[in-house]
N, C-alpha and C positions, 0 to 999 in steps of 0.2 A: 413191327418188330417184337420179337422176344425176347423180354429180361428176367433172368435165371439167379437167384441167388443162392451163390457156392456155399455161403456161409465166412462169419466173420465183419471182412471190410469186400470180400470179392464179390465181382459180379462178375456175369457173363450177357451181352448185348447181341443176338443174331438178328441180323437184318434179312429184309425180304428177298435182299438180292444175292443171298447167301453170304457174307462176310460177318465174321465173328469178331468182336471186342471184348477185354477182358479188362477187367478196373479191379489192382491191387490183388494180384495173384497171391495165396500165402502160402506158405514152404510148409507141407503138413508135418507135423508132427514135432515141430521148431520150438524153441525155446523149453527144452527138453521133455517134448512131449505133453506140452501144455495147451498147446492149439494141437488140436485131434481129430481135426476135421480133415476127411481121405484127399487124397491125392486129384491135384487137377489136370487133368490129360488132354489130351487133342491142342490141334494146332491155332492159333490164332494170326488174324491178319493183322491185331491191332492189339498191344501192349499200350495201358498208361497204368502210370505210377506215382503215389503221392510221395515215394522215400521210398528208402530202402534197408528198411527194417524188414525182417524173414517173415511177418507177420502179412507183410501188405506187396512183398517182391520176390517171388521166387525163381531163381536164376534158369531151371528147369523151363519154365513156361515162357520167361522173357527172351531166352533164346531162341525159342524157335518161333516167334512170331516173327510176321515179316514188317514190323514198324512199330517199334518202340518212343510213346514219350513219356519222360520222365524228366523233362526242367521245364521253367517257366517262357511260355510264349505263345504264339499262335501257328498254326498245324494247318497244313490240308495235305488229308489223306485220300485221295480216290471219290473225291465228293463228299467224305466226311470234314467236319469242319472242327477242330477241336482248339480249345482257347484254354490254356493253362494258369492261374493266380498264385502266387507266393505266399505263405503262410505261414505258421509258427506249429509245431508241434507240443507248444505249452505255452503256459503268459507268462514268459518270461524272455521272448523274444529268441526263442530258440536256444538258450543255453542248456537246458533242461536236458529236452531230447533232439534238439533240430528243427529242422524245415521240413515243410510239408504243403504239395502243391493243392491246390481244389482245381478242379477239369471240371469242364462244358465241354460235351460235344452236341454236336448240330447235325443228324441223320433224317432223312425222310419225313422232314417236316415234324420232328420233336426233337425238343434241348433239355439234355439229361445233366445234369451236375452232381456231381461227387466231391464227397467235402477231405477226403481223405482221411487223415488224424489227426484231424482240426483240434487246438488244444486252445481256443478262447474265441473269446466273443468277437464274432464280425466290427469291423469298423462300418460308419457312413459309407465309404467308398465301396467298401468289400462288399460289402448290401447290395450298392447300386450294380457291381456287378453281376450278380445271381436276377436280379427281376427280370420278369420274366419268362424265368425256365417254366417246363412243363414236370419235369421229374426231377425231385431230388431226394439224394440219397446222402444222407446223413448219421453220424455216429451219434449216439445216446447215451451211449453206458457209463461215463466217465470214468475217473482216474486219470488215465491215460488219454484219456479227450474233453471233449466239451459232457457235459453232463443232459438228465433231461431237463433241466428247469434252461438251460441256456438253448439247447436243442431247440427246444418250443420254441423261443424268445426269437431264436434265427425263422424258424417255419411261419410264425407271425409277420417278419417284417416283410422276407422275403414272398409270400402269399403263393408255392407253385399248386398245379392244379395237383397235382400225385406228390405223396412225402412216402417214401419206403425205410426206415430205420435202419439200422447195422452196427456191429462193435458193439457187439450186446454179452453178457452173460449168458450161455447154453451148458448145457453135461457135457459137450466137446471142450468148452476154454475156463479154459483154470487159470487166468487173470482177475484180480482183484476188481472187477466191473459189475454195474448194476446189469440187471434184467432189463428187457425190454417197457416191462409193467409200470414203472413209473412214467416213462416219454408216454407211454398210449392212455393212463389217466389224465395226460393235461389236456388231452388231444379230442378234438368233435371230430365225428365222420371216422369211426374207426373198423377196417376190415379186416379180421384175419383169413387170409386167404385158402387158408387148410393145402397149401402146396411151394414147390419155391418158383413157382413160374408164373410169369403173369405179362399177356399177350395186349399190346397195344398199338393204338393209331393215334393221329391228330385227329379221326374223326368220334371215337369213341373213350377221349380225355371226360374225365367227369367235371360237370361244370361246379358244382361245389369241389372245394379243397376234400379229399381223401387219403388218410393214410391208412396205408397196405403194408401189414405185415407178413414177410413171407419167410418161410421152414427151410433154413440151410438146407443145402443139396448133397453137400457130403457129410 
């Protein structure tokens, strides 16, 4: 599979059997002009969605997939396997900003998890959910999420072989968020991959923990 990062919270997931997944579409140019990052075009088979904030849902891209999730529960899509968790979008049990789901999907022999706009520290339970995975994909930047000292703290407990970062500070997003630079100081094993694409199997997971930083696409 190929994982593409649009920039922001989105990804984009093409599998070998040609089906595309998109994780947290964002509405370019939203919150008036403050996320800057271009337009995400083409059709997807698979929509998920942590919420539905224009930052992480764009009604554009979610329309025209042919399978949208966006609440909490278990999925199968066409041999994909996707397993949805209930979340907080701040600590304070969601009064703040809301809910916020974290998605596993289960494709081709790797489990990718997406933490959405996780806004605090995993519980024991929430933990025991995520072990295991192969990839995850997590916010850093805080304000608005968990930050990098709690970031780490989840990459620690949760141990996946790939940590890819997101919700970061870029010249595109004009939200009050750190940089990348503080999550990948706390961090061993760190790549920046000089691209936003990065091509994997179950056979060439790296057996030390690495995190892959990759250059928004739009």
């Amino acid at each position: 599979m190929k994982i593409t990062f649009l920039g922001h919270a989105a990804f984009e997931v093409a599998l070998d059997d040609g089906k595309r997944i998109v994780f947290d579409p964002y509405e370019s140019g939203s919150f008036n002009g403050a996320l800057a990052y271009g337009p995400i075009e083409g059709d997807y088979d698979l929509a998920v969605v942590s919420h539905d904030h224009a930052d992480h849902c764009c009604e554009s891209v979610t329309s025209k997939a042919r399978r949208v999730v966006d609440g909490a529960g278990e999925f199968d899509f066409e041999g994909i396997k996707i397993t949805t968790y209930p979340t907080f979008h701040d600590e304070s049990g969601g009064s703040e900003r809301g809910k916020n789901l974290i998605s596993v999907i289960e494709a081709e022999g790797l489990t990718i998890a997406h933490l959405g706009d996780l806004g605090h520290p995993l519980s024991v339970k929430e933990m025991g959910a995520l072990k295991g995975i192969d990839i995850l994909l997590i916010p850093v930047g805080g304000y608005f999420t968990i930050d990098a000292e709690v970031a780490s703290k989840i990459v620690t407990a949760v141990g996946p072989k790939m940590v890819i970062p997101m919700h970061f500070k870029t010249a595109k997003v004009d939200f009050p968020i750190a940089t990348v630079d503080d999550f990948i100081s706390r961090m061993d094993n760190v790549e920046t991959a000089g691209g936003s694409e990065i091509v994997l199997s179950k056979e060439i997971l790296p057996e030390m923990q690495k995190v892959v930083v990759l250059d928004p696409a739009k």
